[in-house]
C-alpha positions in Angstrom: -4.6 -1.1 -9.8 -1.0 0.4 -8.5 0.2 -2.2 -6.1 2.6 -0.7 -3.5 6.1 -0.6 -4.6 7.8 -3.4 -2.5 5.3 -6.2 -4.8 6.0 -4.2 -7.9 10.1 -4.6 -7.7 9.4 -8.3 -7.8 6.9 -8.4 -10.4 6.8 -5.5 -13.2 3.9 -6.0 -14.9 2.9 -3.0 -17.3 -0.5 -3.0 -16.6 -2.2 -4.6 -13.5 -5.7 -5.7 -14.3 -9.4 -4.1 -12.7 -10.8 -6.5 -10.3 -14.0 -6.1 -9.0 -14.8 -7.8 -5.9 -17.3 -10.8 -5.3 -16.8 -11.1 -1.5 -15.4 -8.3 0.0 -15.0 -4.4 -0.5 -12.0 -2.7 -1.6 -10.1 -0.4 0.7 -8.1 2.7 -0.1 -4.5 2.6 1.2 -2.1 5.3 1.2 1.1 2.2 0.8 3.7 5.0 2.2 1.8 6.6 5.1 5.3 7.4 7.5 5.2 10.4 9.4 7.1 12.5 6.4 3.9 12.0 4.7 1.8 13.8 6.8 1.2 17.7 7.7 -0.6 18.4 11.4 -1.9 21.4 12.9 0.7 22.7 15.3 -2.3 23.8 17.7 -4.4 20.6 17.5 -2.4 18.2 16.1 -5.3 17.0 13.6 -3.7 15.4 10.5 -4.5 18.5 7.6 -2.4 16.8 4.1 -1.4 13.7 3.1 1.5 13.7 1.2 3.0 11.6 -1.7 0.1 9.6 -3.1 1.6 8.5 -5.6 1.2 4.8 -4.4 -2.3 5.4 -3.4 -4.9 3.1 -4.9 -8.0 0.4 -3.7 -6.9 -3.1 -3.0 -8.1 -5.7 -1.2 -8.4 -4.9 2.7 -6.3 -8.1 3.2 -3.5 -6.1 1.1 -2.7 -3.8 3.6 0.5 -4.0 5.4 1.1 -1.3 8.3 4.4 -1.1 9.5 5.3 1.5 12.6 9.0 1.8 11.6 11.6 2.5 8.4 12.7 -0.9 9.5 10.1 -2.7 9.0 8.4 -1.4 5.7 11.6 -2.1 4.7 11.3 -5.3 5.5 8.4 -5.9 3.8 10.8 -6.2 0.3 12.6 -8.9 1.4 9.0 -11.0 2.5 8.6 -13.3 -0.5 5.8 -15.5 0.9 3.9 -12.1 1.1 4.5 -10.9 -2.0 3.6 -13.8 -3.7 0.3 -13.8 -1.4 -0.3 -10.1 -2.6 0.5 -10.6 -6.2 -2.0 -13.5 -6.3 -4.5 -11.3 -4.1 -4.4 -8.5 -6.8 -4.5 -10.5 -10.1 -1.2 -11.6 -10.4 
């Protein structure tokens, strides 16, 4: 598990534990898909790399959190409701 990096500044575990899911599948998320992250096709536009996947890993679909501006995944460090609710969501 590599929880995106706006939960992990608030709780630094060493490890984070394998869940397997009872209910629900896990998704893959990206956790830093901005437009710097991605390369297009100057003809066609169609999306060729992702970039930076560092913070790439499955989670729980509930997990994601998409944000349209620098603002707002910004943001998502100072929500501590939500990363409380994400921590508990992953195995925290």
């Amino acid at each position: 598990m590599v929880p995106p990096r706006w939960v992990v500044e608030h709780d630094q575990k060493e490890s984070w534990p394998a869940l397997k899911s009872r209910h629900a599948d896990f998704v893959f998320g990206h956790h830093d898909l901005v437009l710097h992250n991605l390369l297009f096709s100057t003809r066609t536009l169609e999306v060729l790399v992702l970039l930076d996947l560092e913070e790439c890993g499955y989670s729980p679909a509930k997990g994601q959190q998409w944000k349209v501006d620098r603002a707002g995944q910004f943001e998502l460090y100072e929500d501590m409701d939500l990363i409380r609710r994400h921590i508990e969501l992953i195995g925290g």
